[in-house]
C-alpha positions as CSV (number, residue, x, y, z in Angstrom):
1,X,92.3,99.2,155.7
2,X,92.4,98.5,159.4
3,X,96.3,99.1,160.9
4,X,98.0,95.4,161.6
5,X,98.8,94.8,165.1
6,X,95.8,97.2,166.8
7,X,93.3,95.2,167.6
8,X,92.2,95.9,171.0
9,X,88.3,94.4,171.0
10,X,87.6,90.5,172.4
11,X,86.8,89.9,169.0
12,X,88.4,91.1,165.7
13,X,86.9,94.2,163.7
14,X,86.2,92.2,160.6
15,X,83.7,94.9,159.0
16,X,86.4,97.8,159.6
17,X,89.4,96.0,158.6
18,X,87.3,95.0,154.9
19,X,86.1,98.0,154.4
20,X,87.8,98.4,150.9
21,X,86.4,95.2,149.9
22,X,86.9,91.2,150.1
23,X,88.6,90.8,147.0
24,X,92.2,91.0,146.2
25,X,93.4,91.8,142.7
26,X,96.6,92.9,141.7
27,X,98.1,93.9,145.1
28,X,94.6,95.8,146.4
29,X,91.2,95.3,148.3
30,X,88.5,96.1,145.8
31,X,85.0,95.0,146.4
32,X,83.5,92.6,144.2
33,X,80.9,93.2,140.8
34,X,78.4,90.9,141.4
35,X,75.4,92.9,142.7
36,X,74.9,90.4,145.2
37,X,76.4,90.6,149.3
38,X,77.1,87.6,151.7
39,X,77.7,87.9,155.5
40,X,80.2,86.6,157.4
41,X,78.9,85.3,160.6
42,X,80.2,84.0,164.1
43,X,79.1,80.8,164.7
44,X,79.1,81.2,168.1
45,X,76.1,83.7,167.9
46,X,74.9,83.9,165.2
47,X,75.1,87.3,164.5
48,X,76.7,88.7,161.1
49,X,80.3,90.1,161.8
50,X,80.9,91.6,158.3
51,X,78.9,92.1,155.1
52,X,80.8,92.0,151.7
53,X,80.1,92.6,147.8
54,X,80.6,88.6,146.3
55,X,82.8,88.2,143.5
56,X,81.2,87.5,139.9
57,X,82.8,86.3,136.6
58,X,84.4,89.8,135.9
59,X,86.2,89.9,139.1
60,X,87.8,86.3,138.4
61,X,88.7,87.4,135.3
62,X,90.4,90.5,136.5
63,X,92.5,88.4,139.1
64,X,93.3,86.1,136.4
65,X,94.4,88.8,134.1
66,X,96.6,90.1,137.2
67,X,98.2,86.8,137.5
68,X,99.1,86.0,134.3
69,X,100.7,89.8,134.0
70,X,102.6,88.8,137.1
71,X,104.0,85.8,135.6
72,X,107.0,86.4,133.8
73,X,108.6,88.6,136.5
74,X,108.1,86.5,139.4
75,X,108.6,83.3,137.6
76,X,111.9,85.0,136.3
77,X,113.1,85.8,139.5
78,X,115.4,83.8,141.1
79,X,115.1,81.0,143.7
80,X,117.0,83.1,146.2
81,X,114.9,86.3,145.1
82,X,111.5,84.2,146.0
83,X,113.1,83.0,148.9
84,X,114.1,86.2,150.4
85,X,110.5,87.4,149.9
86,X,109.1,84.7,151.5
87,X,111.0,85.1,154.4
88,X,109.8,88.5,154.8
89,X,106.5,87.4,154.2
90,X,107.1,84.6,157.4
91,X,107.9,87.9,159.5
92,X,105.2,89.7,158.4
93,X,102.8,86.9,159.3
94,X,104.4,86.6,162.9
95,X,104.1,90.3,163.6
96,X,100.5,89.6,162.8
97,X,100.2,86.6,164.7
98,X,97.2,87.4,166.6
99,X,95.3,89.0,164.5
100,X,95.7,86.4,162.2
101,X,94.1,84.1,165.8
102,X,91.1,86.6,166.4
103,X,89.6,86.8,162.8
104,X,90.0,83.0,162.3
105,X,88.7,82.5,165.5
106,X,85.6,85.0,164.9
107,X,85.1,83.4,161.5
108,X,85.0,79.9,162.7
109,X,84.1,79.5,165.9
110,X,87.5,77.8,166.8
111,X,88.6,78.2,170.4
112,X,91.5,81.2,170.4
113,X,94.0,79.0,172.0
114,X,93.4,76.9,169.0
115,X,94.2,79.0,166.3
116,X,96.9,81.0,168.5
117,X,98.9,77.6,169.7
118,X,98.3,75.1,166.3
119,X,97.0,77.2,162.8
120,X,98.8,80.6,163.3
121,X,101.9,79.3,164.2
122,X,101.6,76.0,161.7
123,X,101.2,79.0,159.1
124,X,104.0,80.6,159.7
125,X,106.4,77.6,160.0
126,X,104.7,76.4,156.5
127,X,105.5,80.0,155.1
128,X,109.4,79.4,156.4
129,X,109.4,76.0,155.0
130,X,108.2,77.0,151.4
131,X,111.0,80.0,151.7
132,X,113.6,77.7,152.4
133,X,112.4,74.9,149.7
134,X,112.4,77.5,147.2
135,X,116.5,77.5,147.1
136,X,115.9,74.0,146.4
137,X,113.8,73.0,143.5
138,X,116.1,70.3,141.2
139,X,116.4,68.7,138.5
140,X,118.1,65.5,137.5
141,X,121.9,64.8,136.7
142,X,122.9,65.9,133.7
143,X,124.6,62.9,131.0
144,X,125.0,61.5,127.9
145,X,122.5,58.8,127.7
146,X,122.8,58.4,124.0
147,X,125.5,58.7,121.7
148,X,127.1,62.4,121.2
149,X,124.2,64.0,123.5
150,X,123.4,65.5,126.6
151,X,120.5,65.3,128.4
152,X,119.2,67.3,131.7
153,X,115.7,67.6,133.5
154,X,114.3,71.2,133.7
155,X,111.6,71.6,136.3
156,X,109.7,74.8,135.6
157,X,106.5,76.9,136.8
158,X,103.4,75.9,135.4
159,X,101.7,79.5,135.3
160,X,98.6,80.4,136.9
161,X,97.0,78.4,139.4
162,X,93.3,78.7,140.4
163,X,92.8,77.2,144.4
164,X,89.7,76.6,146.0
165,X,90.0,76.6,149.7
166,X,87.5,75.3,152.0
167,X,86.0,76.9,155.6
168,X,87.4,74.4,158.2
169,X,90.6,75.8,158.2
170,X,90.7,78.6,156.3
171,X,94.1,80.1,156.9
172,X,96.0,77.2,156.8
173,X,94.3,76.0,153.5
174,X,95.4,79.4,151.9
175,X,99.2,78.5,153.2
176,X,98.6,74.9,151.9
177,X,97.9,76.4,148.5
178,X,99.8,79.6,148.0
179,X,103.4,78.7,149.1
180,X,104.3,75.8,147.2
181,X,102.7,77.4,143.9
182,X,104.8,80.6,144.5
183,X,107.7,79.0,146.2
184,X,108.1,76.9,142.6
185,X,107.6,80.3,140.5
186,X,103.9,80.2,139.3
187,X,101.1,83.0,140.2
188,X,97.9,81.8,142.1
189,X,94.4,83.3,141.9
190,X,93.0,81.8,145.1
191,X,88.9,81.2,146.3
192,X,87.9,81.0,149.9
193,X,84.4,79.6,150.9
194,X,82.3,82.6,151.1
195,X,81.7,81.6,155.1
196,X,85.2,82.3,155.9
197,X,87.2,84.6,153.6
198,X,89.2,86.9,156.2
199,X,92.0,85.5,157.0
200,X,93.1,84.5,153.7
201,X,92.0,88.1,152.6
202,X,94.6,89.2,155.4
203,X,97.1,86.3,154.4
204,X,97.4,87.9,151.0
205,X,98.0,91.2,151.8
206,X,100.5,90.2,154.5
207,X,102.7,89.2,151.5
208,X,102.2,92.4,149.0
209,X,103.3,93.8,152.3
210,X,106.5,91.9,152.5
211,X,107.3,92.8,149.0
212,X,105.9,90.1,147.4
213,X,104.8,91.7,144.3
214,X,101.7,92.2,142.8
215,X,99.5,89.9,141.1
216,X,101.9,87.2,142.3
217,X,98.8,86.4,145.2
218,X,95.4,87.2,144.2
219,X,92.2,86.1,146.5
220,X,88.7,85.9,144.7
221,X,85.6,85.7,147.1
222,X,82.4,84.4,145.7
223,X,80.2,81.5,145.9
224,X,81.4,77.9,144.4
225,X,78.6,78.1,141.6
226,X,79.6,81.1,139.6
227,X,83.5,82.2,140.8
228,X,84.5,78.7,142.0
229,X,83.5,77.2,138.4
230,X,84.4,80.1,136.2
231,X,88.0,79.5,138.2
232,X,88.2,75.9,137.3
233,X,87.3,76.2,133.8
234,X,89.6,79.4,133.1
235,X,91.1,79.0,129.6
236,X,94.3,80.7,131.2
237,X,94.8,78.9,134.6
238,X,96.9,76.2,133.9
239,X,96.3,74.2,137.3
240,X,93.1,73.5,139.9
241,X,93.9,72.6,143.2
242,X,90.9,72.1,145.2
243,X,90.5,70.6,148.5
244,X,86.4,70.4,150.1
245,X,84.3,67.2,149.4
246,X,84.4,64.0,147.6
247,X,81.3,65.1,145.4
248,X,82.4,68.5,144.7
249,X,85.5,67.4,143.7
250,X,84.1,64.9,140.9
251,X,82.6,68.3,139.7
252,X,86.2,70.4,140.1
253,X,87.7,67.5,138.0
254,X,85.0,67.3,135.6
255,X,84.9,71.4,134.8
256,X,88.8,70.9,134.7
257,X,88.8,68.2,132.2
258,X,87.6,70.3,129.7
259,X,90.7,72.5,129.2
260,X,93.1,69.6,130.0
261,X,94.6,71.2,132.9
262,X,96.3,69.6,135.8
263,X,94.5,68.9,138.5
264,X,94.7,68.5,142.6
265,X,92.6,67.1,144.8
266,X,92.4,66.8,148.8
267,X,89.1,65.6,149.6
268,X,86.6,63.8,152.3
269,X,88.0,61.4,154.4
270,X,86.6,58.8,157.8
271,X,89.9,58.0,159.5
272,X,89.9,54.5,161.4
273,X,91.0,54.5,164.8
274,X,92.3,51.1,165.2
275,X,93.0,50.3,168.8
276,X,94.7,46.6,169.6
277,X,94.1,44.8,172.3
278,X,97.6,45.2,173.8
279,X,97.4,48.8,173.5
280,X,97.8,51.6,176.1
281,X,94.4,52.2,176.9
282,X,94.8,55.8,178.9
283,X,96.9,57.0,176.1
284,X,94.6,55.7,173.3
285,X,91.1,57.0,175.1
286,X,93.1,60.4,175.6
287,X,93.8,60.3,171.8
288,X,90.4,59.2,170.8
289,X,89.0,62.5,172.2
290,X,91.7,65.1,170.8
291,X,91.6,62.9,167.6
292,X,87.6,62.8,167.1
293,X,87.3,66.8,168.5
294,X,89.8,68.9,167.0
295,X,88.2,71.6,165.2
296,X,85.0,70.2,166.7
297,X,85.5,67.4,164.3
298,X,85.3,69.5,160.7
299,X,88.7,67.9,160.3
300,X,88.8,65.3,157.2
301,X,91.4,63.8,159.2
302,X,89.8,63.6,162.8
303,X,89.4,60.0,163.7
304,X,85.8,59.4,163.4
305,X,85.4,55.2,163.3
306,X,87.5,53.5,166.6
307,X,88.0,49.7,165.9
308,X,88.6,48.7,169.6
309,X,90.1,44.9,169.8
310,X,87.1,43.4,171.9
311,X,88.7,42.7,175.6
312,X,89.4,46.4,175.5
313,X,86.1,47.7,173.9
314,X,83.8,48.2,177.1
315,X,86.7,49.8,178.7
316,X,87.4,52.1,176.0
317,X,83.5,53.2,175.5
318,X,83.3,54.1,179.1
319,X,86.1,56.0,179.9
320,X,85.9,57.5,176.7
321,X,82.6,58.7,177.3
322,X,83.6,60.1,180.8
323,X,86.6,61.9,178.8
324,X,83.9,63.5,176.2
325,X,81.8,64.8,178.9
326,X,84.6,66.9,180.7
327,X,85.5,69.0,177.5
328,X,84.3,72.2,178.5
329,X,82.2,73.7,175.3
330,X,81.6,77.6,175.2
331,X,83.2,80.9,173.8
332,X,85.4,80.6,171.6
333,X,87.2,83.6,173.0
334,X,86.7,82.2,176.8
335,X,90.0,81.2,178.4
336,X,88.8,78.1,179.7
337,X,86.9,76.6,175.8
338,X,87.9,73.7,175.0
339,X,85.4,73.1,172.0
340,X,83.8,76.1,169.9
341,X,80.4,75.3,168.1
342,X,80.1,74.0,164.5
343,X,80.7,76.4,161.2
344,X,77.1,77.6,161.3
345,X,73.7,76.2,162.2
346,X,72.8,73.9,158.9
347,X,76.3,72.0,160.2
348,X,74.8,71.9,163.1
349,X,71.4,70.4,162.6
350,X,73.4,68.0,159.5
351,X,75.5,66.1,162.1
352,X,72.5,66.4,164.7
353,X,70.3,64.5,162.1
354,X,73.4,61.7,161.9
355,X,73.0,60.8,165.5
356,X,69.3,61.1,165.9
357,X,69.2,58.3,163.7
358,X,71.9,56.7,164.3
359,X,69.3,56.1,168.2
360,X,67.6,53.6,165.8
361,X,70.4,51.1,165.5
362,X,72.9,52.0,167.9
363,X,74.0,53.4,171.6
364,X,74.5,57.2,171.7
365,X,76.2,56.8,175.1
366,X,76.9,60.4,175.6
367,X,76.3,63.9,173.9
368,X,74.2,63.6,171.1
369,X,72.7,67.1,172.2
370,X,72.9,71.0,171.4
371,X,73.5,73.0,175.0
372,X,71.2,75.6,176.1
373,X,71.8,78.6,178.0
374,X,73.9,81.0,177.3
375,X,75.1,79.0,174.1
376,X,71.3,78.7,172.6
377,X,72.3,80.8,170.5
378,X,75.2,79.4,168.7
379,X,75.6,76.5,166.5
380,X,76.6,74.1,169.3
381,X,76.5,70.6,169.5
382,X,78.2,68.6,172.5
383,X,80.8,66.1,172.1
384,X,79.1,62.3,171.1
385,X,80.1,58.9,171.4
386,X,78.3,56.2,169.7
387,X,78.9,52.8,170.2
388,X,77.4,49.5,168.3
389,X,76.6,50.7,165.1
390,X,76.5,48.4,161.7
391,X,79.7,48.7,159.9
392,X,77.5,49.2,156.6
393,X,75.2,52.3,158.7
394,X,75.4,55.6,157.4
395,X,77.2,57.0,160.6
396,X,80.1,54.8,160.3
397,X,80.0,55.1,156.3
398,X,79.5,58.8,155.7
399,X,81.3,62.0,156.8
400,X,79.7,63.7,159.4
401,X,82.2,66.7,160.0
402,X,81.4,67.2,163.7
403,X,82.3,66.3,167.2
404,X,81.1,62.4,167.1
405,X,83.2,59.6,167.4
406,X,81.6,55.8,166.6
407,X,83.2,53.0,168.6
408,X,83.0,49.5,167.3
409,X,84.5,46.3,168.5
410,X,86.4,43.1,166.2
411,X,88.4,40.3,167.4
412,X,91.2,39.5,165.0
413,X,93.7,41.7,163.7
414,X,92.5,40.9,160.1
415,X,89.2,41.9,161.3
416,X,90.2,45.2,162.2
417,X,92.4,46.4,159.6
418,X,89.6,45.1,157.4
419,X,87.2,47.3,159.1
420,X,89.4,50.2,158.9
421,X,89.8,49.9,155.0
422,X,85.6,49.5,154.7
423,X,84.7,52.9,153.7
424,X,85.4,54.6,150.2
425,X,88.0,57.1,151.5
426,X,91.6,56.7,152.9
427,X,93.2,60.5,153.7
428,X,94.7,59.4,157.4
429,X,94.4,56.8,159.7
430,X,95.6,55.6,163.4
431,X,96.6,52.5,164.9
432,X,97.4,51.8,168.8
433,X,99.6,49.4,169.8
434,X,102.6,48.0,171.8
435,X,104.0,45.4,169.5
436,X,106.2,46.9,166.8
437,X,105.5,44.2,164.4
438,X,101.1,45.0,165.0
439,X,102.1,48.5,164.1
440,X,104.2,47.7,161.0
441,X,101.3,45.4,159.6
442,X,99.1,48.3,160.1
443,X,101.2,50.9,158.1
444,X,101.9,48.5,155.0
445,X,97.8,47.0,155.4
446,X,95.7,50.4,156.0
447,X,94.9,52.5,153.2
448,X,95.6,55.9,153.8
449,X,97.7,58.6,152.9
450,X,98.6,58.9,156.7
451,X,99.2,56.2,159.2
452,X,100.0,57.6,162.4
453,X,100.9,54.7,165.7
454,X,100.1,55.5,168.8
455,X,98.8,59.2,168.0
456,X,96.4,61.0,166.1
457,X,96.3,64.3,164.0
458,X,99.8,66.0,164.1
459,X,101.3,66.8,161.0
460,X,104.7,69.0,160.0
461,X,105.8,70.9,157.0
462,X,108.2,68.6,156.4
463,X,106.0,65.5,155.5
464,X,103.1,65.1,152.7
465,X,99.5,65.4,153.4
466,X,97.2,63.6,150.9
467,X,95.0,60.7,150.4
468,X,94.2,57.6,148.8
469,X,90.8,56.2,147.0
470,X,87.7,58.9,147.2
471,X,90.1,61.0,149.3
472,X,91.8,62.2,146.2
473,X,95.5,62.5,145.1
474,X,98.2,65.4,145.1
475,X,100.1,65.8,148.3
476,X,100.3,69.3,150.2
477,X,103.3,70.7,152.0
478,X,107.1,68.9,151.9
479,X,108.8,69.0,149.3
480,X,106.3,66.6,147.2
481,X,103.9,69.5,147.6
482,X,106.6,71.7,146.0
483,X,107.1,69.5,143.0
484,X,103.4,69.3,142.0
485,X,103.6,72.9,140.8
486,X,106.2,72.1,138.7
487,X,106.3,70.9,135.0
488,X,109.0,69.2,133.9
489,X,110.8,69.6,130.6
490,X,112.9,67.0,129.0
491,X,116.4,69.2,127.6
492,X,118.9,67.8,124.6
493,X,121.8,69.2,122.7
494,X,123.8,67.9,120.3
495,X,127.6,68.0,121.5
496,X,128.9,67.2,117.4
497,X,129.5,70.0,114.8
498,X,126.7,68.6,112.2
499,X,124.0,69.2,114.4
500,X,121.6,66.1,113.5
501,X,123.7,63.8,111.7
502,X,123.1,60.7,113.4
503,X,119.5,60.8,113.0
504,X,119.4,62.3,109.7
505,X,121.7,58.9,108.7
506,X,119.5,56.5,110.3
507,X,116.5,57.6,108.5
508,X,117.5,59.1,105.3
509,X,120.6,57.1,104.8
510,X,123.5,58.8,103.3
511,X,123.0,61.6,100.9
């Protein structure tokens, strides 16, 4: 395996660093038994960077088995003894740092100040977080709530767990899914998308590094049809977590069903950028833009749909529009990128076919193009505003997953928290305002499992990320995160010296 911390070419070494393989069983890189390869290609030229063996059913079987195995110890071991590890594994990760940057920034196409300023460094603060929670996991009080006996709350592993990660952010979906499993005491047999499996690959080896022992992290890499399903409907994984689309995730919780397992689910989302009339207009075009393009807009949580109170619409269009055009779009690994392209070149041409007819009903008033030059190549797209679209359209209904933002106006505030709530989904949400008591109305009245005011797209370790409606349920990182990988058991003993009595005297009478 390639040495941690070496990398001296623009872009990361992907084929030498997998050379072993791209799945991780047991504590190793072995390469995977289903007789058929997948590439790993940069998106921002289309030319494969690696080429690895896909996992089959055998190989999720095998990480599985080495999960279960790695159960009992690791679930025996105690909080401070999974904390102490975890640490390590934190400092592992930060030696690593930009490695970690390079390969996801090779993998995705994100711009490397990106993924060295906001996903590295998110991972390893969520890595320290999980560390320190795992000292913390709690029951209730303990009491006597009836009669002669006591009664406490156990929360306890649940066993195996069997993620599904998906390509946007692929390192920090790994984080999102590993830690809190582990930090609670279960074992974790995690599957990448097969576009984007290094860092996660890197992520898991990072811990068996820190000590973290094997079988505790295990990373399957195969396609969604034949390792993602066999996953789900494992007889001995004990939880799904899965976070990608709406539909797939019908199909996660369908397969999952089957064995009665518990489920979680982070899915689509088309967050309403609602933007009052009394707002700060500079501040909520300036978040518009980071909102709508972060990630170039493969962010279920980027704000896609801006309401804009109508004396402020024409305003907010315009300068919008001039904002859009000044993000500079290019290499990824360029000092001066400000937007990579999309995950590949069928994203590309998906969201492309959005706006081109979207020209039928509404105004595309900038973007709405792929660059040429000396990005032709790539699978670029430049960064789109929309205005004037139907509420019921596909463009404001759907999600698109690229750099386009729709703009529509309403006049009342009912109107536009209305709006806002129109779609199936409800993961995040913004609302732009001066008036504290606009802003409060909007946090009780919008239906999302985040409501920022006057900002868009930050979120901390400390606080729960997870939706409402069609945008699934389950909450990653903080603490609620933690306590989703927990069972809990019901204890109570019988303080008297005739263990039973009571009970045996109401229903048998005396004897």
């Amino acid at each position: 395996m390639h040495n941690p911390g070496s990398v001296t070419p623009e872009r990361f070494p992907a084929q030498e660093y997998f050379a072993d393989g791209a799945q991780f069983i047991a504590g190793r890189l072995t390469k995977g038994t289903s007789g058929r390869t997948h590439a790993v290609v940069d998106p921002a030229t289309g030319e494969d960077v690696c080429t690895y063996e896909l996992a089959g059913t055998a190989d999720v079987d095998a990480a599985v088995a080495a999960a279960r195995a790695a159960f009992p110890g690791w679930s025996g071991a105690t909080p401070g003894e999974r904390s102490d590890a975890m640490h390590r594994f934190a400092a592992v990760l930060a030696e690593r740092a930009d490695d970690f940057a390079r390969a996801e920034s090779l993998q995705c196409g994100k711009p490397l100040k990106l993924t060295r300023e906001f996903d590295v460094p998110g991972t390893i603060d969520n890595t320290a977080f999980f560390a320190g929670a795992a000292r913390h996991l709690q029951g209730q009080s303990a009491g006597e709530y009836s009669g002669d006996h006591t009664s406490y709350v156990r929360r306890e592993p649940i066993g195996v767990v069997g993620s599904i990660a998906p390509w946007n952010y692929p390192l920090q979906m790994a984080a999102w899914k590993i830690l809190p499993a582990i930090a609670a005491g279960n074992t974790i047999v995690l599957k990448p998308a097969e576009l984007t499996p290094l860092t996660s690959l890197m992520f898991a080896q990072a811990a068996t590094d820190a000590g973290i022992p094997d079988g505790v992290i295990n990373i399957v890499t195969g396609t969604g049809k034949e390792a993602g399903e066999h996953l789900v409907g494992h007889p001995d994984v004990a939880m799904t977590s899965f976070t990608g689309s709406t539909a797939v995730g019908k199909r996660v919780a369908e397969i999952a069903t089957a064995t009665v397992k518990r489920i979680h689910l982070e899915l689509g989302g088309k967050a309403p950028f609602v933007v009052f009339d009394d707002a700060d207009l500079e501040a909520a075009v300036n978040g518009a833009v980071a909102g709508s393009l972060i990630n170039t807009g493969q962010d279920c949580t980027a704000a896609t749909r801006a309401y804009v109170q109508r004396p402020l619409y024409e305003a907010f269009v315009q300068k919008t529009a001039a904002l859009m055009a000044s993000v500079r779009v290019g290499d990824p690994f360029a000092p001066g990128t400000d937007l990579g392209p999309l995950i590949s070149h069928v994203q590309r041409d998906r969201v492309a076919g959005f706006v081109d007819r979207a020209r039928g009903y509404a105004r595309v008033v900038t973007g709405g193009e792929a660059p040429q030059g000396d990005l032709k190549n790539g699978a670029y797209y430049r960064p789109t505003l929309v205005a004037d679209a139907a509420q019921d359209s596909e463009i404001v209904q759907s999600e698109l997953f690229g750099p386009v933002l729709v703009v529509l106006p309403f006049d009342t505030d009912d109107e536009g928290i209305a709006l806002a709530n129109d779609t199936p989904y409800g993961l995040a949400a913004s609302a732009w305002s001066r008036d504290v008591y606009r802003a409060n109305r909007a946090t009780r009245e919008i239906k999302a499992g985040c409501v920022w005011i006057n900002d868009h797209i930050p979120i901390i370790s400390e606080m729960p990320h997870g939706g409402y409606k069609a945008s699934g349920f389950g909450k990653d990182m903080s603490a609620y995160s933690f306590e989703e990988y927990t069972q809990i058991k019901h204890v109570m003993f019988d303080n008297t010296a005739v263990a039973g009595k009571d009970w045996h005297r109401t229903i048998f009478g005396d004897r």
